[in-house]
C-alpha positions, 0 to 999 in steps of 0.5 A: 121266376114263380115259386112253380118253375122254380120247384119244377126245376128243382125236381128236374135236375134231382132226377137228373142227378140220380139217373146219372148216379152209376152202378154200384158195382161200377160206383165201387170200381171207380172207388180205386182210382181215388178223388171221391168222397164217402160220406157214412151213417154211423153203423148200428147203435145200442137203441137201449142208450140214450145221448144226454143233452147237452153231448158230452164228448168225453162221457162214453155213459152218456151217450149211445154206442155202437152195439156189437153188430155196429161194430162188426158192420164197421169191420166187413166195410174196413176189410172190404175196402182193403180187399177191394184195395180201394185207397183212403186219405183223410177220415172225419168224423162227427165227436160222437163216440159212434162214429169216432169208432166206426170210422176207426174200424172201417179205417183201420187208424185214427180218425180226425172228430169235427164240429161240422159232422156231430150230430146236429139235433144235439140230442133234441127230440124234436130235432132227431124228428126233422129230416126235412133237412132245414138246419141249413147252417148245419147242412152247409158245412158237411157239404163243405167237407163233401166239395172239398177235394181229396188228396191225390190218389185217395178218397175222404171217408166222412162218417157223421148221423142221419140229421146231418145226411138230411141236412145237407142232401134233403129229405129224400137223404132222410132214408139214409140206412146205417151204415150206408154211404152217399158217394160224391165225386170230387171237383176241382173247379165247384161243388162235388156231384152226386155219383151213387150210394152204396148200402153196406151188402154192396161191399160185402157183394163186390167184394166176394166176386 
């Protein structure tokens, strides 16, 4: 097969993959039921802060943080999702300090920090310009958190960065807003398949109703 069927292809069952993706209020009622996975941009951040490279985990000086508007975005998805009574089972997040804290106020517990969704630029420049979605490496293991299926009942909630989104999902994930969460919907017998995204006025809409 030349490189041309194969790209056409490519681009085939991307359109198909998302004119297949539901509604997100019907996405969002789905939710209840459990067996999907929520994979989330960390929440707005202080742009003033800079990450020092390379990331050291324990030195909140040394890397960027969620600014007070971050954190109040994390709040209004935590409490919409109780509203919502839409159950959570496993919480990862990336190392980072932001998403460590937006996935404990969007959680209301403890969450469990990973390799696999720390940012995978490491704080380089000429990586956070990437979102081509290149770092294969990087890109394979958060779709090996994605393909992995929740508890029963309950949907895992992954909160990571922008460069690991574009890793895993491609350049069309490049877009990815904070605050924002991909939807994939869990299988028992091969990879989970894209089912929607869902911003964070989504919730706030849903929720109000």
């Amino acid at each position: 097969m030349n490189v041309l069927c194969r790209l056409a292809i490519i681009v085939l069952f991307a359109g198909i993959s998302r004119h297949a993706a539901a509604d997100t209020p019907e996405l969002i009622t789905s939710l209840k039921q459990g067996g999907y996975v929520l994979i989330f941009r960390h929440t707005a951040t202080d742009d003033s802060q800079k990450d020092v490279f390379p990331f050291k985990f324990d030195d909140m000086s040394a890397q960027r943080q969620l600014s007070e508007k971050g954190r109040d975005m994390a709040r209004q998805i935590g409490a919409a999702l109780r509203d919502l009574t839409i159950p959570i089972g496993d919480i990862y997040t990336s190392r980072l300090n932001r998403a460590v804290e937006a996935g404990k106020l969007i959680s209301g517990r403890e969450v469990k920090p990973v390799d696999a969704l720390t940012d995978s630029s490491n704080a380089s420049a000429s990586g956070m310009a990437n979102p081509t979605g290149a770092n294969t490496k990087a890109g394979q293991a958060v779709r090996q958190l994605v393909d992995a299926p929740p508890k029963a009942g309950t949907n895992t909630v992954l909160v990571t960065h922008k460069t690991n989104i574009a890793d895993a999902f491609g350049k069309e994930a490049g877009d990815v807003q904070e605050g924002e969460a991909f939807v994939y919907k869990a299988s028992s017998s091969g990879s989970a398949t894209f089912a929607g995204r869902i911003k964070l006025a989504d919730w706030g809409a849903k929720a109000g109703k």
